[in-house]
mmCIF file as gemmi writes it, N, C-alpha and C atoms, coordinates in Angstrom:
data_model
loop_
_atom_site.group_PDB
_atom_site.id
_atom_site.type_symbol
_atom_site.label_atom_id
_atom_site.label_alt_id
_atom_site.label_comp_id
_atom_site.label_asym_id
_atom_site.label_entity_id
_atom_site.label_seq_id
_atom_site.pdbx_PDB_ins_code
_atom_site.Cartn_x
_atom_site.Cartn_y
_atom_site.Cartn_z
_atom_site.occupancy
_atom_site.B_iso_or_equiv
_atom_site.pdbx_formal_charge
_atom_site.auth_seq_id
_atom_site.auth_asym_id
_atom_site.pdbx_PDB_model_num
ATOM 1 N N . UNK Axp A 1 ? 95.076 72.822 -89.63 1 0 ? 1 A 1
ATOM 2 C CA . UNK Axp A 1 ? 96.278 72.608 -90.417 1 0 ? 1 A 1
ATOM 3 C C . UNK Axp A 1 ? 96.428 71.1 -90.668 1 0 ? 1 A 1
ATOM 4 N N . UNK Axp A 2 ? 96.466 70.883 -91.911 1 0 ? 2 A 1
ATOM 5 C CA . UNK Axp A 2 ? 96.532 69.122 -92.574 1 0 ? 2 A 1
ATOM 6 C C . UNK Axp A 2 ? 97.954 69.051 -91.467 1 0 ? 2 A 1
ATOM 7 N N . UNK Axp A 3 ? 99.214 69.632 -91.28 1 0 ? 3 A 1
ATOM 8 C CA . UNK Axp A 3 ? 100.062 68.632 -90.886 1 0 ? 3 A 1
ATOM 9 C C . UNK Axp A 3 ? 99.973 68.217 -89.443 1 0 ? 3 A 1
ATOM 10 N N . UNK Axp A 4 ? 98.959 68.966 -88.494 1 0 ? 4 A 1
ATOM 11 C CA . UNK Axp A 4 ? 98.607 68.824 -87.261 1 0 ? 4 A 1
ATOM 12 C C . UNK Axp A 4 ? 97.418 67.373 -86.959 1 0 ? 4 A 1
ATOM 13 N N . UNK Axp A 5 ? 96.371 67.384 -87.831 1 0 ? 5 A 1
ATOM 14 C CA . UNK Axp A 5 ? 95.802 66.361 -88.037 1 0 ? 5 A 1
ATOM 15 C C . UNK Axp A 5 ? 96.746 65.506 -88.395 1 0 ? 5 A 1
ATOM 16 N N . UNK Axp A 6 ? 98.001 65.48 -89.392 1 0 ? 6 A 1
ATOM 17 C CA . UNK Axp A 6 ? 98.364 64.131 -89.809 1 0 ? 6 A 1
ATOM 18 C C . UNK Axp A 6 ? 99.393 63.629 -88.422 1 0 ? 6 A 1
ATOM 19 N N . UNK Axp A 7 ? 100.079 64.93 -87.733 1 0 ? 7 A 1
ATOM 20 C CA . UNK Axp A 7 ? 100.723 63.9 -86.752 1 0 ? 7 A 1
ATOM 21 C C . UNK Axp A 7 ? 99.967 63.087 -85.515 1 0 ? 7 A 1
ATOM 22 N N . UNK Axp A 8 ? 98.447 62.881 -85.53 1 0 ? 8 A 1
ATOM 23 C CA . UNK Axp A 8 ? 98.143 62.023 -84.599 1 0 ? 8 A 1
ATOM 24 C C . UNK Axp A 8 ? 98.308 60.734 -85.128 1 0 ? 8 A 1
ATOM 25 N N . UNK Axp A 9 ? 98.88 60.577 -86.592 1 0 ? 9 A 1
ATOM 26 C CA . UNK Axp A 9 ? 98.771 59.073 -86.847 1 0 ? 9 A 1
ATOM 27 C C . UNK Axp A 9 ? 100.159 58.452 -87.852 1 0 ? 9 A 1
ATOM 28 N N . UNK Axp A 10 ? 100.359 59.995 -87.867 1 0 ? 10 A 1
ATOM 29 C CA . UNK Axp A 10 ? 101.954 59.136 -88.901 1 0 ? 10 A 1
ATOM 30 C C . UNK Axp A 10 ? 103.342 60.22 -88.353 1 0 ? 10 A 1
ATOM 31 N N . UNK Axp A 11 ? 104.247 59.411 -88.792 1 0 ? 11 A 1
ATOM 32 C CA . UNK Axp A 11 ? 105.96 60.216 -88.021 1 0 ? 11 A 1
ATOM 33 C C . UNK Axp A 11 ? 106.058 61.554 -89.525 1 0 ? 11 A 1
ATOM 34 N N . UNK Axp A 12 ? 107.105 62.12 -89.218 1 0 ? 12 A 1
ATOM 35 C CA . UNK Axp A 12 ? 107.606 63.254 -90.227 1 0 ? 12 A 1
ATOM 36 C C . UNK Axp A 12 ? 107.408 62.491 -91.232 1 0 ? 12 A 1
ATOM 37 N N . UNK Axp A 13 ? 108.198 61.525 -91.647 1 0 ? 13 A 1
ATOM 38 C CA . UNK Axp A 13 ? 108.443 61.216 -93.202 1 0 ? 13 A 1
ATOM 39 C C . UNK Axp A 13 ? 107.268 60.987 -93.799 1 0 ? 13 A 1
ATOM 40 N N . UNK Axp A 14 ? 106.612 60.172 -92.93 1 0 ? 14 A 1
ATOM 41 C CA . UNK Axp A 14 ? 105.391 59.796 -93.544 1 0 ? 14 A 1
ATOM 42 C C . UNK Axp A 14 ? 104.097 60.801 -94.138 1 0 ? 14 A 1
ATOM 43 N N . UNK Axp A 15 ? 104.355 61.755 -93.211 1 0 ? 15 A 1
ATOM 44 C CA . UNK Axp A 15 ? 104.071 63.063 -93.612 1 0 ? 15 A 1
ATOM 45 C C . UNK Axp A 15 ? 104.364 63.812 -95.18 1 0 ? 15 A 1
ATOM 46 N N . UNK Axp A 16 ? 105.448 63.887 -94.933 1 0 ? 16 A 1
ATOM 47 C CA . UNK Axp A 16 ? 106.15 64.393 -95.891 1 0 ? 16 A 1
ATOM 48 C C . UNK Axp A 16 ? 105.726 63.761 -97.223 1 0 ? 16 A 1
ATOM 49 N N . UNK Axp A 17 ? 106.055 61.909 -97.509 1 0 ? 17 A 1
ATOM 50 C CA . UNK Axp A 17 ? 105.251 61.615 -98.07 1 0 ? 17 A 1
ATOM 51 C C . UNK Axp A 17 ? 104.238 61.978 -98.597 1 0 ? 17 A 1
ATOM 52 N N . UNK Axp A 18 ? 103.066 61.849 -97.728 1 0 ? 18 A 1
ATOM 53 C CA . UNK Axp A 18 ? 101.253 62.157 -98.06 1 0 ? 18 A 1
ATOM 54 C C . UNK Axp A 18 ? 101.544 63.418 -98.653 1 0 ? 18 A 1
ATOM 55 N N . UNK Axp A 19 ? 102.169 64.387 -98.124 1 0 ? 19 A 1
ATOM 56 C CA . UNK Axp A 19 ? 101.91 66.048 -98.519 1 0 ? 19 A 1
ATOM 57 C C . UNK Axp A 19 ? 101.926 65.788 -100.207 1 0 ? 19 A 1
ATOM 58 N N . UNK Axp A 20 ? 103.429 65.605 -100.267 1 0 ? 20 A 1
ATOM 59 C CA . UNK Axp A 20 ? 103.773 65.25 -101.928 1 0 ? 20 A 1
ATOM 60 C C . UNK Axp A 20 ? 103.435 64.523 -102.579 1 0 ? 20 A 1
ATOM 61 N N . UNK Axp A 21 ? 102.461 63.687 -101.875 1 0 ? 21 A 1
ATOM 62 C CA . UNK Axp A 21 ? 101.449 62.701 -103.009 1 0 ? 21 A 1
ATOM 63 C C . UNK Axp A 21 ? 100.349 63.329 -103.607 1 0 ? 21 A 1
ATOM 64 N N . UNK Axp A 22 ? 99.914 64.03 -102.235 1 0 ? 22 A 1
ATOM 65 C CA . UNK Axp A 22 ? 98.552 64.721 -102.642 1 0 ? 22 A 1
ATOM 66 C C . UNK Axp A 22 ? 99.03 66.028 -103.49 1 0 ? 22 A 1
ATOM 67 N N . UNK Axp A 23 ? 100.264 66.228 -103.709 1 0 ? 23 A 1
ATOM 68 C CA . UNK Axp A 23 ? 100.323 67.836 -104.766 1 0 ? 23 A 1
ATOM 69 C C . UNK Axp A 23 ? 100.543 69.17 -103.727 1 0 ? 23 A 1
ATOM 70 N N . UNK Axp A 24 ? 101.001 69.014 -102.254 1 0 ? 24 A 1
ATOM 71 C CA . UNK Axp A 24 ? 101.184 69.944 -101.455 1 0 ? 24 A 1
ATOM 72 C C . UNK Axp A 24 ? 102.129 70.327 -101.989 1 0 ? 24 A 1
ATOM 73 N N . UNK Axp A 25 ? 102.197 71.325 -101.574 1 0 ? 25 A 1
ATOM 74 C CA . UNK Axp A 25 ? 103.452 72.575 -102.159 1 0 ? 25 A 1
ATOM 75 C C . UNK Axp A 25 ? 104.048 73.316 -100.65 1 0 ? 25 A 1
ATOM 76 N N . UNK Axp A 26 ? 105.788 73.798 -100.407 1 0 ? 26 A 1
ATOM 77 C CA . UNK Axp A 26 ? 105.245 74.47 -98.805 1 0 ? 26 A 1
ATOM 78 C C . UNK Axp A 26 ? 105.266 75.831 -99.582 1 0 ? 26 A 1
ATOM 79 N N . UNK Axp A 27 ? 104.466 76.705 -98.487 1 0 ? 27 A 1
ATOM 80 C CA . UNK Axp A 27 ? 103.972 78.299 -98.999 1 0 ? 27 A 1
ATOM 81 C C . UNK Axp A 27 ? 105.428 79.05 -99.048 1 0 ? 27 A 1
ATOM 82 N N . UNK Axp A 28 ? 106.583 78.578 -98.849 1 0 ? 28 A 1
ATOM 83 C CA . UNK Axp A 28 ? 108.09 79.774 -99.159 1 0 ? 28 A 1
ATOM 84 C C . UNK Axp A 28 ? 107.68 79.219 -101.096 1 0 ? 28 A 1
ATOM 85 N N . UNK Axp A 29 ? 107.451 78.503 -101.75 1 0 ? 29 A 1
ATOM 86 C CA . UNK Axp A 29 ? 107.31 78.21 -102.862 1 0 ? 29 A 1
ATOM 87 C C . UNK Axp A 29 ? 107.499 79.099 -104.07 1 0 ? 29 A 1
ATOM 88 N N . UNK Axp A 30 ? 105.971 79.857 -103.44 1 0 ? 30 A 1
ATOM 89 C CA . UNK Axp A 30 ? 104.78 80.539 -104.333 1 0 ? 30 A 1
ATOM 90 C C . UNK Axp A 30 ? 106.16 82.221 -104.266 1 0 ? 30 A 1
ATOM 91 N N . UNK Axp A 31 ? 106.309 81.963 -103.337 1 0 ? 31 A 1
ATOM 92 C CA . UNK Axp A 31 ? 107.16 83.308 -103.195 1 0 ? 31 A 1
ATOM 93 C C . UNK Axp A 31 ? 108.373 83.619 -103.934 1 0 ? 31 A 1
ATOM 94 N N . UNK Axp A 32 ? 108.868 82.311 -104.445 1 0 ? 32 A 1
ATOM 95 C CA . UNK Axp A 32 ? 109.947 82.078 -104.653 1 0 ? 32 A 1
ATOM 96 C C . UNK Axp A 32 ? 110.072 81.995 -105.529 1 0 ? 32 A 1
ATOM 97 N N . UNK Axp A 33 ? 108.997 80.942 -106.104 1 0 ? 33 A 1
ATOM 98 C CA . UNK Axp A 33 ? 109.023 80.772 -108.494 1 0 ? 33 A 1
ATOM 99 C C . UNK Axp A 33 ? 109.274 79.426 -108.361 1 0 ? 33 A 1
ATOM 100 N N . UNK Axp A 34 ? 110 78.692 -107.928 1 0 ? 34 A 1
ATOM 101 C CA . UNK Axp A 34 ? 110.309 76.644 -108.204 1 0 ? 34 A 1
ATOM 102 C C . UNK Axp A 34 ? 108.491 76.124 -108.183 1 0 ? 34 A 1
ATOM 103 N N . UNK Axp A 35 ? 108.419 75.568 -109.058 1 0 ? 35 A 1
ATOM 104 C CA . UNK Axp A 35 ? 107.293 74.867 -109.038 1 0 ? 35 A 1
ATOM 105 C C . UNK Axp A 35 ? 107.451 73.595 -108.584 1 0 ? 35 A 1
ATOM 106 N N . UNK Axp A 36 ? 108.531 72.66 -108.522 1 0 ? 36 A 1
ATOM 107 C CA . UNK Axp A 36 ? 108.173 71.531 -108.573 1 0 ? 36 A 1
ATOM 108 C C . UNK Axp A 36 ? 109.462 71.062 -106.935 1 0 ? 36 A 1
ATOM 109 N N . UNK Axp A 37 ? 109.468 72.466 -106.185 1 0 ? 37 A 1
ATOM 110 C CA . UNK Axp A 37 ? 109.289 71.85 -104.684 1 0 ? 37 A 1
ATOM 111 C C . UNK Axp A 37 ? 108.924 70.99 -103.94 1 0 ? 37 A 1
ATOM 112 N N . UNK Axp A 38 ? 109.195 70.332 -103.222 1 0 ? 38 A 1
ATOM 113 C CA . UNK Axp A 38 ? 108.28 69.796 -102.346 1 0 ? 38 A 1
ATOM 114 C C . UNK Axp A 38 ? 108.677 69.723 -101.107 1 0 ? 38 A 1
ATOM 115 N N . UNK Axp A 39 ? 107.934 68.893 -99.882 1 0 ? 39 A 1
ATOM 116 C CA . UNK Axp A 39 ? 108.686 68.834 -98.979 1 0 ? 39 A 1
ATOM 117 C C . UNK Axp A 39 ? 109.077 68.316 -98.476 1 0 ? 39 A 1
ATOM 118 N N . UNK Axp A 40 ? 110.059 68.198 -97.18 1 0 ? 40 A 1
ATOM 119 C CA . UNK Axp A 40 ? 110.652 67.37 -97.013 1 0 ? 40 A 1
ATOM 120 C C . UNK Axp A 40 ? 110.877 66.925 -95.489 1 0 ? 40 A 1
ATOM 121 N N . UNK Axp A 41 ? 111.118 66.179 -94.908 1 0 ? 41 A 1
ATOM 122 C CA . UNK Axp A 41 ? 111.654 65.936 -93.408 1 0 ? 41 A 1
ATOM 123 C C . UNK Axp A 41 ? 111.5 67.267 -92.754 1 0 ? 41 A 1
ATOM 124 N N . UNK Axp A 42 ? 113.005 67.398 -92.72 1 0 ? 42 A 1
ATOM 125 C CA . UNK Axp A 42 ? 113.238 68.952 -92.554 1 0 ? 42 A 1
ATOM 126 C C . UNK Axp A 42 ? 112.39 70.28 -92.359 1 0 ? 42 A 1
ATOM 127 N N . UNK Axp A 43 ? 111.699 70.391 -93.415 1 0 ? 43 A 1
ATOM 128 C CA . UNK Axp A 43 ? 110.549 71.388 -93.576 1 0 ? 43 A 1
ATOM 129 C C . UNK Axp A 43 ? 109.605 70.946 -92.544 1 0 ? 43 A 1
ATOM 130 N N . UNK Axp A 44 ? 109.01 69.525 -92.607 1 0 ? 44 A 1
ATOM 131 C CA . UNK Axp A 44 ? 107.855 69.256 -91.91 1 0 ? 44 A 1
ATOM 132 C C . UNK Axp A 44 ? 108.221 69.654 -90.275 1 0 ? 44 A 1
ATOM 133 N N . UNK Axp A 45 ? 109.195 68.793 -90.134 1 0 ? 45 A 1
ATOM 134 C CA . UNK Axp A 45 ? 109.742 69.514 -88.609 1 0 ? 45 A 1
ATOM 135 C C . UNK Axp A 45 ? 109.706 70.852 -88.238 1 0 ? 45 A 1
ATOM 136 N N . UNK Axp A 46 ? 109.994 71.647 -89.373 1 0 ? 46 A 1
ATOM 137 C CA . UNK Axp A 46 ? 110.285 72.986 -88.807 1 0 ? 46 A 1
ATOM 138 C C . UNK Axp A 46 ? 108.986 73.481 -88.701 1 0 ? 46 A 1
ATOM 139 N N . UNK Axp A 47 ? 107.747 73.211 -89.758 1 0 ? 47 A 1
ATOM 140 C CA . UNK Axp A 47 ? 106.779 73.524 -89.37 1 0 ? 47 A 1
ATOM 141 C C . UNK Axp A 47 ? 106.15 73.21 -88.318 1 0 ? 47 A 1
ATOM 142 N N . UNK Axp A 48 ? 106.534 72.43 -87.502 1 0 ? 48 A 1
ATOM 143 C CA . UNK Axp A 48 ? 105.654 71.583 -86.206 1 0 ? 48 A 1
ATOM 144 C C . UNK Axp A 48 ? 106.219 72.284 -85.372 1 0 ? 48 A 1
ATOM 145 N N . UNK Axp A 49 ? 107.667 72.8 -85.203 1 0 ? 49 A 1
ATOM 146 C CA . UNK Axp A 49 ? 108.2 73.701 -84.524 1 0 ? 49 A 1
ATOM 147 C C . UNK Axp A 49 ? 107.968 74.882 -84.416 1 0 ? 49 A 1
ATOM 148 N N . UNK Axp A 50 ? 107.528 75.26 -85.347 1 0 ? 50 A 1
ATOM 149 C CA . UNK Axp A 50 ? 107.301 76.936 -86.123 1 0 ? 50 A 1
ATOM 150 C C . UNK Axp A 50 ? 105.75 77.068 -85.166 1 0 ? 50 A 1
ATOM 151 N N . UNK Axp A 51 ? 105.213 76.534 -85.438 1 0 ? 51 A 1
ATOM 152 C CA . UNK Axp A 51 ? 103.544 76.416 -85.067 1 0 ? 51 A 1
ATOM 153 C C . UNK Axp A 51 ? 103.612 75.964 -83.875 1 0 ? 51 A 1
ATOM 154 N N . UNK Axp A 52 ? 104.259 75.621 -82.716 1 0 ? 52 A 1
ATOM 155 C CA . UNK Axp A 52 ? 104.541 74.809 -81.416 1 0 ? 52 A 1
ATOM 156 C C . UNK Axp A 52 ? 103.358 73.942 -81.531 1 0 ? 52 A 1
ATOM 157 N N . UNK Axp A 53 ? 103.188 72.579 -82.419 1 0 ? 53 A 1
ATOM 158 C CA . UNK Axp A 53 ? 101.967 71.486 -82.806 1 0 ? 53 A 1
ATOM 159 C C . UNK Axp A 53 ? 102.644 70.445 -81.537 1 0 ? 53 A 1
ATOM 160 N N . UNK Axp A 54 ? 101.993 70.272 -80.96 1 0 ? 54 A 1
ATOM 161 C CA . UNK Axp A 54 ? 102.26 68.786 -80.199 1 0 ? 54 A 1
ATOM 162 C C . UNK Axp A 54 ? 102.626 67.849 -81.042 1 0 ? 54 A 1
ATOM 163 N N . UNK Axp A 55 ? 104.064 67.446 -80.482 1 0 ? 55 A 1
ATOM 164 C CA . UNK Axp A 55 ? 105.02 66.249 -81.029 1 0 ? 55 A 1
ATOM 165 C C . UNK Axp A 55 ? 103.787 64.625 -81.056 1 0 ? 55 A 1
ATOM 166 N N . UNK Axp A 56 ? 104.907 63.789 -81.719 1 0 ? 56 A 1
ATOM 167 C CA . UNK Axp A 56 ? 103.594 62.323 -82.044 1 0 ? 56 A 1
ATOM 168 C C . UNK Axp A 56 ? 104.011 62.196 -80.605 1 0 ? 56 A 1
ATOM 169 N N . UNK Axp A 57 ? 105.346 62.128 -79.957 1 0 ? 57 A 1
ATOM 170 C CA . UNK Axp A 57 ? 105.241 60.991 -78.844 1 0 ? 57 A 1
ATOM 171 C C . UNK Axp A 57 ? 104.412 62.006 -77.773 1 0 ? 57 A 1
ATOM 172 N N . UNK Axp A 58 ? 104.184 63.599 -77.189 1 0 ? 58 A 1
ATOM 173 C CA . UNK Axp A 58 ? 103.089 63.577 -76.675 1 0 ? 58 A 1
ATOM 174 C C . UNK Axp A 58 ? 101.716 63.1 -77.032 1 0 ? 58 A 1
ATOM 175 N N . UNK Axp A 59 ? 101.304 63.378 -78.045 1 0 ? 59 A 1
ATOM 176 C CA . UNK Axp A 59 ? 100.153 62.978 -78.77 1 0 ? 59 A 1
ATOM 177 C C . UNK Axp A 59 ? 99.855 61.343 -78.467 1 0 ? 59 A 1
ATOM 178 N N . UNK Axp A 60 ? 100.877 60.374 -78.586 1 0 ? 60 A 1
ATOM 179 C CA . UNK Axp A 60 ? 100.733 59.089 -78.172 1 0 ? 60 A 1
ATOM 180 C C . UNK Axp A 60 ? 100.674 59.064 -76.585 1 0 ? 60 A 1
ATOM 181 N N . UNK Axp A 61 ? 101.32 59.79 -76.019 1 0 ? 61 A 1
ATOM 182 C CA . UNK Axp A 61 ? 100.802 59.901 -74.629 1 0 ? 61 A 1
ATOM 183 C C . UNK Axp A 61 ? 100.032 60.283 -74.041 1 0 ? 61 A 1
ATOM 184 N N . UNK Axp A 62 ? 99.091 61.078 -74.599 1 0 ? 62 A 1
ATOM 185 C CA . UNK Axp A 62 ? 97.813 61.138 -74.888 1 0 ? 62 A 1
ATOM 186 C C . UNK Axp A 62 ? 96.707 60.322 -74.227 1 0 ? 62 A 1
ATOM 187 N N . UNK Axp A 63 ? 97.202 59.421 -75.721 1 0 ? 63 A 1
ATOM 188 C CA . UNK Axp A 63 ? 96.514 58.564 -75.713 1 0 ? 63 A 1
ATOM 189 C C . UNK Axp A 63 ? 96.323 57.134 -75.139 1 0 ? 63 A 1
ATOM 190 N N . UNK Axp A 64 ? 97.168 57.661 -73.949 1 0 ? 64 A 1
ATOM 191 C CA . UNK Axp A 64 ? 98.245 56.321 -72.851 1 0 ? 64 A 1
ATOM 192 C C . UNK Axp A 64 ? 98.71 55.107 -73.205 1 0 ? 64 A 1
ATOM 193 N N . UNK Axp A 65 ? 99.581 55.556 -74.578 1 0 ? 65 A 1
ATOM 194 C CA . UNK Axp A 65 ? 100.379 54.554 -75.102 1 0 ? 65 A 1
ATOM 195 C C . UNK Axp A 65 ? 101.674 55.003 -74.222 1 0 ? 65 A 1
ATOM 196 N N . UNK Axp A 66 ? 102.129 53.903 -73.977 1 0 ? 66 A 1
ATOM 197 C CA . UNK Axp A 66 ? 103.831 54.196 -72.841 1 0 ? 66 A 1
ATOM 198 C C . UNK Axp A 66 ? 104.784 53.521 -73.953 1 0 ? 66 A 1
ATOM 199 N N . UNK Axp A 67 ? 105.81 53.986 -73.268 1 0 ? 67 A 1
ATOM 200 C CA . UNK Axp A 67 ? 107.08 53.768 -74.145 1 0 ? 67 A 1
ATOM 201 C C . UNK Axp A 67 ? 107.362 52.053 -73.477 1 0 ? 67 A 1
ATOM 202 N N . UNK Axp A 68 ? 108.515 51.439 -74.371 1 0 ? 68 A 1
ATOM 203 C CA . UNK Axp A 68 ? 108.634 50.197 -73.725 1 0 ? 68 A 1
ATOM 204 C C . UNK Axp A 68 ? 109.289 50.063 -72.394 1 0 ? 68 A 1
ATOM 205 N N . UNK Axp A 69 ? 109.625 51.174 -71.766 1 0 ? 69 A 1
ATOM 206 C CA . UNK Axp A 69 ? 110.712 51.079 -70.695 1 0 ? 69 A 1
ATOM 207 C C . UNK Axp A 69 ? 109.348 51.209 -69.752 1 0 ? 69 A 1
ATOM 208 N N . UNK Axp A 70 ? 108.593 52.257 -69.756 1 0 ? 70 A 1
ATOM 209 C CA . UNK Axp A 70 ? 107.383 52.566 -68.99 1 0 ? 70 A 1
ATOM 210 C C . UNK Axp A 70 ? 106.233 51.006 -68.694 1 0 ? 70 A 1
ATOM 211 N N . UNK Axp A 71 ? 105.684 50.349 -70.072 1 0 ? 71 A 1
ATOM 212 C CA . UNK Axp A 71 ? 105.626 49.422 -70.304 1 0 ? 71 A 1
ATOM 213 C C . UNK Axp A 71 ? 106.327 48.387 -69.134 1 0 ? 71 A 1
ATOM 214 N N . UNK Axp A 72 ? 107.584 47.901 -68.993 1 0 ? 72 A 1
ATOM 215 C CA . UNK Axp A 72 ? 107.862 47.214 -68.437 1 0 ? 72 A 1
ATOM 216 C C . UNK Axp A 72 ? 107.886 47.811 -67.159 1 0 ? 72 A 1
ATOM 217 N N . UNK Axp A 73 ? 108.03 48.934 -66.733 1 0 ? 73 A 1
ATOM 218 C CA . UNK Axp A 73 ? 108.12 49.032 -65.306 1 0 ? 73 A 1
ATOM 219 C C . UNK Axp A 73 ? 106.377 48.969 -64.648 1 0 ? 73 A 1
ATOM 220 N N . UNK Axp A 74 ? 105.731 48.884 -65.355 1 0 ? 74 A 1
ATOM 221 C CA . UNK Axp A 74 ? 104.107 48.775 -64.809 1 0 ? 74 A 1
ATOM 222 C C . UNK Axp A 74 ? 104.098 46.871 -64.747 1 0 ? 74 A 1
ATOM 223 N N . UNK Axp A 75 ? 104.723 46.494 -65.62 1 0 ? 75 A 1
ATOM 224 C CA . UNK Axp A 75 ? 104.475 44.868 -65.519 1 0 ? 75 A 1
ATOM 225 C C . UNK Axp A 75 ? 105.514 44.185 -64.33 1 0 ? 75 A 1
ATOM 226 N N . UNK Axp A 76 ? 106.416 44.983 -64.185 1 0 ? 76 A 1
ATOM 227 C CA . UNK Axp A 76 ? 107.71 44.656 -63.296 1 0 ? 76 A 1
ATOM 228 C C . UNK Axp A 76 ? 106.718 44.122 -61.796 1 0 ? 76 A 1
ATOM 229 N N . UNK Axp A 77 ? 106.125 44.764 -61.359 1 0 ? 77 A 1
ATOM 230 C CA . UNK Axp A 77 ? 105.262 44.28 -60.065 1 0 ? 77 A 1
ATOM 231 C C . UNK Axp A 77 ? 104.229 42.925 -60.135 1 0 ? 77 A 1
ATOM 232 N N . UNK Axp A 78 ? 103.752 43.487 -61.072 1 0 ? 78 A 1
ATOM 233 C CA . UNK Axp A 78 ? 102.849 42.414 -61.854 1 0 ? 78 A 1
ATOM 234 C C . UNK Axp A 78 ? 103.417 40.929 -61.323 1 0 ? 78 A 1
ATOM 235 N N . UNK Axp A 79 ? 104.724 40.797 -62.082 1 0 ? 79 A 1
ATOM 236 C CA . UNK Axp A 79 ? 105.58 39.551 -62.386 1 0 ? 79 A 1
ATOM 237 C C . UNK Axp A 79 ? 106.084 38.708 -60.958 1 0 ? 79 A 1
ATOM 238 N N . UNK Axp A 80 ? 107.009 39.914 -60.42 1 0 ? 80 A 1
ATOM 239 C CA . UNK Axp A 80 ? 106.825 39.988 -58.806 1 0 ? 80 A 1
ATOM 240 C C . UNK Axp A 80 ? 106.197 39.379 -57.881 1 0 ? 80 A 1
ATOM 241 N N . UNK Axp A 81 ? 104.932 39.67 -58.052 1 0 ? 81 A 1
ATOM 242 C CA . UNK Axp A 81 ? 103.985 39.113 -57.133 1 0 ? 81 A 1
ATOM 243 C C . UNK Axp A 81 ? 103.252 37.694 -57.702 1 0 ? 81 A 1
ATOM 244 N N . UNK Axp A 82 ? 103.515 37.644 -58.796 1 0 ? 82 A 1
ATOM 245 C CA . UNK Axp A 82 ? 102.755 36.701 -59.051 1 0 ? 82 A 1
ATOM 246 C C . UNK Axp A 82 ? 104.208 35.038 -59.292 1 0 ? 82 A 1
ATOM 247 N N . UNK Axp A 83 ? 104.113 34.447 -58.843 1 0 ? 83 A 1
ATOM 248 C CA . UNK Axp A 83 ? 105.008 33.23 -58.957 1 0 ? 83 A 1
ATOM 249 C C . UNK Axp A 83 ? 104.77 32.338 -59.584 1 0 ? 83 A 1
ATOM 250 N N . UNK Axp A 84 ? 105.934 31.194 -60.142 1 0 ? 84 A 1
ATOM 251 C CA . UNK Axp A 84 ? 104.756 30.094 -60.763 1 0 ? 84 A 1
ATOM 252 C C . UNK Axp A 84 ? 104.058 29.524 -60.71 1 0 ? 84 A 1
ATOM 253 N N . UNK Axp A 85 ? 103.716 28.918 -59.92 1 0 ? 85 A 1
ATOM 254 C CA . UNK Axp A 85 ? 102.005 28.432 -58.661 1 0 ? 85 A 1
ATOM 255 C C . UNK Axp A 85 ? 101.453 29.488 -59.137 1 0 ? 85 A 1
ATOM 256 N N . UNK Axp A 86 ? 101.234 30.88 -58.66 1 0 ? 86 A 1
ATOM 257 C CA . UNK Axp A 86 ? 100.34 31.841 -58.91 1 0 ? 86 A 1
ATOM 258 C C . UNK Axp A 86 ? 99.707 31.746 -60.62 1 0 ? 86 A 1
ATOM 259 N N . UNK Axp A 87 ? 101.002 31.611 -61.107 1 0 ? 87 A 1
ATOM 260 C CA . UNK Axp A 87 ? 100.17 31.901 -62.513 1 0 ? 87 A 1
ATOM 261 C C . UNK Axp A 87 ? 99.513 30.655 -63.216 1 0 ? 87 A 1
ATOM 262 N N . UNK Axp A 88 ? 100.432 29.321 -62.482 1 0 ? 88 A 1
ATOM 263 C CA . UNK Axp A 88 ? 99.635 28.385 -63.01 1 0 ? 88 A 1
ATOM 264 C C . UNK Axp A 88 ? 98.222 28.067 -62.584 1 0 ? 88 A 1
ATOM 265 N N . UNK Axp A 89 ? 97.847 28.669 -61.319 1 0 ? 89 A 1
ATOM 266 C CA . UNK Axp A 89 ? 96.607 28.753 -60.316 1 0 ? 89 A 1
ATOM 267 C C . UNK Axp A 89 ? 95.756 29.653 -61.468 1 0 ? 89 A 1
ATOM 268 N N . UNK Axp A 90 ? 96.426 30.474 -61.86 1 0 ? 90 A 1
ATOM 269 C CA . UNK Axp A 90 ? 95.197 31.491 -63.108 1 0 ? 90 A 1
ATOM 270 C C . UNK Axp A 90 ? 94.925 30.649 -64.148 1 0 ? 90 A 1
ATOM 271 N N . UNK Axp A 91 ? 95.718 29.899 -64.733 1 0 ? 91 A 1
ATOM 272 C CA . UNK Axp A 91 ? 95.342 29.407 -66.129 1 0 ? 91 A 1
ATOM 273 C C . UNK Axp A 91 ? 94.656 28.056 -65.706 1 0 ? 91 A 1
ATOM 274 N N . UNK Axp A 92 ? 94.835 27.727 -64.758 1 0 ? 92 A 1
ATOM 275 C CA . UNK Axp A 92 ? 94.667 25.9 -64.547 1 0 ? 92 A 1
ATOM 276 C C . UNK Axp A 92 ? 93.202 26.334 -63.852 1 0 ? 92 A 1
């Protein structure tokens, strides 16, 4: 499914976007008669929901990107231990 490939690298909108650039249509459409549908936020979500697709922020976790709070609590020790002597001892 194109929208499963696209969330390893872009959010909903951006999605949504690409779909309607490239001429995607969603399939309630064809059923319906509107030709010139498209989609939208909304839709894309529901499809990621509909299909249970792994969200971007698992998918980024994945790929052991951390959030900024996570981020700082891994550097929090880091900082800690190291003093200013210490760090000037690394660079000097």
């Amino acid at each position: 499914m194109l929208i499963d490939k696209l969330l390893d690298d872009h959010i909903f909108s951006e999605i949504t976007e690409i779909l309607n650039n490239q001429g995607h249509r969603p399939g309630s459409v064809t059923r319906r008669g509107p030709l010139n549908a498209r989609f939208t936020t909304k839709r894309v979500t529901y499809l990621v929901r509909e299909y249970k697709l792994r969200s971007r922020y698992d998918r980024l976790r994945a790929r052991g990107i951390l959030t900024k709070k996570e981020a700082a609590a891994r550097l929090r020790p880091l900082s800690r231990d190291l003093s200013f002597d210490g760090i000037n001892s690394l660079l000097f």
